[in-house]
C-alpha positions in Angstrom: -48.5 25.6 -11.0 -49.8 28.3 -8.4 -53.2 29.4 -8.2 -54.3 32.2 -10.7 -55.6 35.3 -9.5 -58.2 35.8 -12.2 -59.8 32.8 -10.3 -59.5 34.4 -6.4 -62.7 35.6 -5.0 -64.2 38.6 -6.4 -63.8 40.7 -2.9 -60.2 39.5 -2.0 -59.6 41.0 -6.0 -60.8 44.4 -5.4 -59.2 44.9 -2.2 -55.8 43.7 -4.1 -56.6 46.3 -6.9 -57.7 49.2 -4.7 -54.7 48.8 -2.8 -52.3 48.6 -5.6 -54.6 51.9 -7.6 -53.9 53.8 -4.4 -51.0 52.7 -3.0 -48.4 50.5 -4.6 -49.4 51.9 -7.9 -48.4 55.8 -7.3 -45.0 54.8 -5.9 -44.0 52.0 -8.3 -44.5 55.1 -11.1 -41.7 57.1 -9.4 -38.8 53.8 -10.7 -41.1 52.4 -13.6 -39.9 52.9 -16.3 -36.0 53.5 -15.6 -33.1 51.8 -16.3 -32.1 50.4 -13.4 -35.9 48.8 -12.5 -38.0 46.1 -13.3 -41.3 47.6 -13.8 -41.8 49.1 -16.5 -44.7 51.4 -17.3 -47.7 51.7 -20.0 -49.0 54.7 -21.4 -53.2 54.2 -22.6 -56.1 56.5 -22.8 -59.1 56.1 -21.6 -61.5 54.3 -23.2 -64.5 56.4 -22.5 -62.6 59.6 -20.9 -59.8 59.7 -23.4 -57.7 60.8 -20.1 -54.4 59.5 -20.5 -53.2 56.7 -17.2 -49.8 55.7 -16.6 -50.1 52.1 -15.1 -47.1 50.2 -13.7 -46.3 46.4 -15.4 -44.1 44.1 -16.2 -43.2 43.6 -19.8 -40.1 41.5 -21.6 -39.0 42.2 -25.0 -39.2 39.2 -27.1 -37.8 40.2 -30.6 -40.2 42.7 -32.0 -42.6 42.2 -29.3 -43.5 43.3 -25.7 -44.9 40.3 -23.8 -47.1 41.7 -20.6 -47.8 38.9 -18.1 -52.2 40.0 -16.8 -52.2 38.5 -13.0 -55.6 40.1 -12.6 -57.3 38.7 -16.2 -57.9 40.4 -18.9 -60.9 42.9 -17.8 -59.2 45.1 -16.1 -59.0 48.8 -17.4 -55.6 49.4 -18.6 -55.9 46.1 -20.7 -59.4 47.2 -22.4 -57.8 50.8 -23.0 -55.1 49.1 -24.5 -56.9 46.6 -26.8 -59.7 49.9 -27.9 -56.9 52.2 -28.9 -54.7 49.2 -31.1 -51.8 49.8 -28.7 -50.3 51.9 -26.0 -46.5 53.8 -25.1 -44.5 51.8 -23.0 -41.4 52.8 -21.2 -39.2 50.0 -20.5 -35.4 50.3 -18.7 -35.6 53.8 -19.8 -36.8 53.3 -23.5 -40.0 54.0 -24.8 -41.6 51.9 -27.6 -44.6 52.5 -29.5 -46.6 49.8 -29.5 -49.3 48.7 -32.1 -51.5 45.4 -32.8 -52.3 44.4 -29.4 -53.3 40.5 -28.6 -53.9 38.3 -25.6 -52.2 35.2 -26.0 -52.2 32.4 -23.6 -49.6 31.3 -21.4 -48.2 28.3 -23.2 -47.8 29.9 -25.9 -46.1 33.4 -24.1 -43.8 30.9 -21.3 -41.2 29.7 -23.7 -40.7 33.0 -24.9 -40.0 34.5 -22.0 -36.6 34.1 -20.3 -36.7 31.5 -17.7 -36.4 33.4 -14.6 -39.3 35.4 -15.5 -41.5 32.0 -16.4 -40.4 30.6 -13.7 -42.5 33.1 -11.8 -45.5 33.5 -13.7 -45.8 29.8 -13.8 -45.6 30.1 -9.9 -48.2 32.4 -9.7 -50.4 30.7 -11.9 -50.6 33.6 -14.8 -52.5 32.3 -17.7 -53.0 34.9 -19.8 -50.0 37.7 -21.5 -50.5 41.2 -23.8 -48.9 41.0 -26.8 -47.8 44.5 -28.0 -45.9 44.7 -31.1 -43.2 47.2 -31.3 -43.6 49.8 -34.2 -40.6 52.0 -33.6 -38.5 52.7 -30.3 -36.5 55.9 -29.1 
């Protein structure tokens, strides 16, 4: 199993997730989302702000459910949004779920869910810790 990132130094963690808020972030939003791509992206208000964010991820259906793999823990805005507001709009290879109930769940129990491919990876990188989001209608 790799090393998680929710366990890399504070500093190398912020330069990660400045990088990706500025950078990677903007231009993943442009595919995220669409058919043909294999980020998806979720839809959350601000806790505090009630702004709405668009935030690139990764997420598998898994019957009912959208399983969210969190490389950067579980502290990180878009998840607290998430979790405050009960769930969050995701748009996933051009669907778009509404999602309610949201849980964090840890990796043994998320991995075998997931197809092998994608745990695989997240086992690679060490990811401990998944969203949960279940699906309360689709369009």
């Amino acid at each position: 199993m790799g090393i998680a990132p929710e366990t890399w130094s504070p500093s190398l963690l912020r330069l990660i997730r400045t990088s990706n808020r500025y950078l990677l972030n903007p231009m993943m939003l442009h595919l995220a989302g669409k058919r043909c791509w294999y980020a998806s992206v979720i839809e959350h208000t601000g806790r505090q702000s009630g702004k709405r964010y668009a935030t690139p991820i990764v997420a598998d259906r898994v019957g009912e459910d959208l399983i969210v793999p969190l490389p950067y823990g579980t502290r990180v805005d878009w998840v607290r949004n998430v979790l405050a507001a009960g769930g969050a709009t995701v748009v996933r290879k051009g669907e778009t779920f509404t999602t309610q109930s949201p849980s964090i769940i840890a990796g043994h129990e998320a991995l075998p869910l997931l197809p092998k491919h994608r745990r695989r990876s997240f086992e690679r990188f060490g990811i401990g810790r998944f969203l949960r989001l279940r699906i309360s209608n689709s369009g």
